[in-house]
matplotlib code that plots the C-alpha trace (Angstrom):
import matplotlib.pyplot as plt

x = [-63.3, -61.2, -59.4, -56.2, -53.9, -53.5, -50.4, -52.3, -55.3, -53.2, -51.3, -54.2, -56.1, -53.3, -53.1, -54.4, -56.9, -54.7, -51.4, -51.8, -50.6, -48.8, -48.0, -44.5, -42.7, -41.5, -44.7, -46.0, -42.9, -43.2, -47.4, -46.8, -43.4, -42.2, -39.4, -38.6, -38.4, -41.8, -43.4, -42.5, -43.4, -46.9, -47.2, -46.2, -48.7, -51.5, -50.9, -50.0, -52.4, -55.1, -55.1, -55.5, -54.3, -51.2, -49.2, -46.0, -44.0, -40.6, -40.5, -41.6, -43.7, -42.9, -45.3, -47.3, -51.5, -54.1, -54.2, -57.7, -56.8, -55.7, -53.0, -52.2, -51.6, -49.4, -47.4, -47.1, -46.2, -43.5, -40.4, -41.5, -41.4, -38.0, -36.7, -37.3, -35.6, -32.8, -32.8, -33.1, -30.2, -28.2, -29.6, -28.9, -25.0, -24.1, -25.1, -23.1, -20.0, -17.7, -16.4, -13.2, -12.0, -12.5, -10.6, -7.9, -7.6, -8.0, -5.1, -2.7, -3.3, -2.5]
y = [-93.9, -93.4, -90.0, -92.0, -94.8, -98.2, -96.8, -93.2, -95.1, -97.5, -94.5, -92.5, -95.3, -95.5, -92.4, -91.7, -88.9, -86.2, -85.4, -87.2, -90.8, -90.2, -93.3, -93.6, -93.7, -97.4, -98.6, -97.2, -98.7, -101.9, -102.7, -101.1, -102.5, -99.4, -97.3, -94.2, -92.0, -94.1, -93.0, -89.4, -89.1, -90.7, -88.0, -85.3, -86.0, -86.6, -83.0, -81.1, -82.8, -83.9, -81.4, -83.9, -81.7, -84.1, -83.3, -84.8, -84.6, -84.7, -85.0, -88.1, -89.7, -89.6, -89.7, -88.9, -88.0, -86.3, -82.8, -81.9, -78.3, -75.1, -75.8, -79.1, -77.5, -74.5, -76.8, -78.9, -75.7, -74.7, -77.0, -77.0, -73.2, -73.0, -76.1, -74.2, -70.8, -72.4, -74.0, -70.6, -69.0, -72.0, -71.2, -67.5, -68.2, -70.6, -68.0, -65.3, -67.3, -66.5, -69.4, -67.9, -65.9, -69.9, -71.5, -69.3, -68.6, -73.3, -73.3, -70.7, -72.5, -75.7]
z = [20.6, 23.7, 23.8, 25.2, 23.9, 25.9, 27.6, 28.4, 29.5, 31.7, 33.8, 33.9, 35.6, 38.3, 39.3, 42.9, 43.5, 45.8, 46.8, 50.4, 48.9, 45.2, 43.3, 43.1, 39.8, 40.2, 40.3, 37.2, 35.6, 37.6, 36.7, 33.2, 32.0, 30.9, 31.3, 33.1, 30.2, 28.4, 31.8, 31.6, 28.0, 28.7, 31.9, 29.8, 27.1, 29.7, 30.8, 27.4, 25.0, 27.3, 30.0, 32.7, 36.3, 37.1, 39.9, 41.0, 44.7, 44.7, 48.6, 50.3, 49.6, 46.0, 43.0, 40.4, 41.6, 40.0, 41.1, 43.5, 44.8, 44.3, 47.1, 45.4, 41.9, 43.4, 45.3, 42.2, 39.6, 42.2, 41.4, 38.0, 37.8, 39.5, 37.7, 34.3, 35.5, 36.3, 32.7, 31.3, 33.0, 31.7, 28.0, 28.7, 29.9, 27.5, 24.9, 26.4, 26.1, 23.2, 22.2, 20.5, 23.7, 25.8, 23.5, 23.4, 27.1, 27.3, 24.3, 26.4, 30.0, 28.3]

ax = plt.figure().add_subplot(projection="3d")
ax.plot(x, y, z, "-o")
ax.set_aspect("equal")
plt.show()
């Protein structure tokens, strides 16, 4: 028994060894017939349930590849790791907003 699904197995078997040629998004979605969210889902569970070291460069070229080096996997963690701070200080701001105080201030500029 395979430790991936059809879909898994599929991306998994696309993904270029390295970070020097990434496959680009589109042609995961293109040679799979899935959508962008499908593809992200099936990346996410590659890395979370499976382990599998997949990187992903949001500079040119663009693409998912299967992480090979130390280098490779910090240069990969890095826009993730900012990309979720930035998601926490949003969390943390939204929940320091009284919402009583905003609507009254939106209610008297009106």
């Amino acid at each position: 028994m395979s430790k991936f699904n059809q879909l898994q197995q599929a991306v998994y078997d696309l993904l270029p060894k390295g970070a020097e040629r990434p496959r680009p998004a589109s042609e995961f979605r293109t040679l799979l017939d899935i959508d962008k969210r499908a593809l992200s889902v099936v990346i996410n569970d590659l890395i979370v349930k499976h382990h599998i070291p997949i990187g992903s460069s949001r500079n040119d070229p663009t693409g998912y590849y299967l992480i090979e080096t130390v280098e490779e996997l910090q240069n990969a963690v890095r826009p993730l790791s900012r990309q979720a701070n930035a998601e926490l200080k949003r969390v943390d701001t939204l929940l320091q907003i009284d919402l009583t105080e905003f609507w009254a201030k939106e209610k008297a500029d009106a």
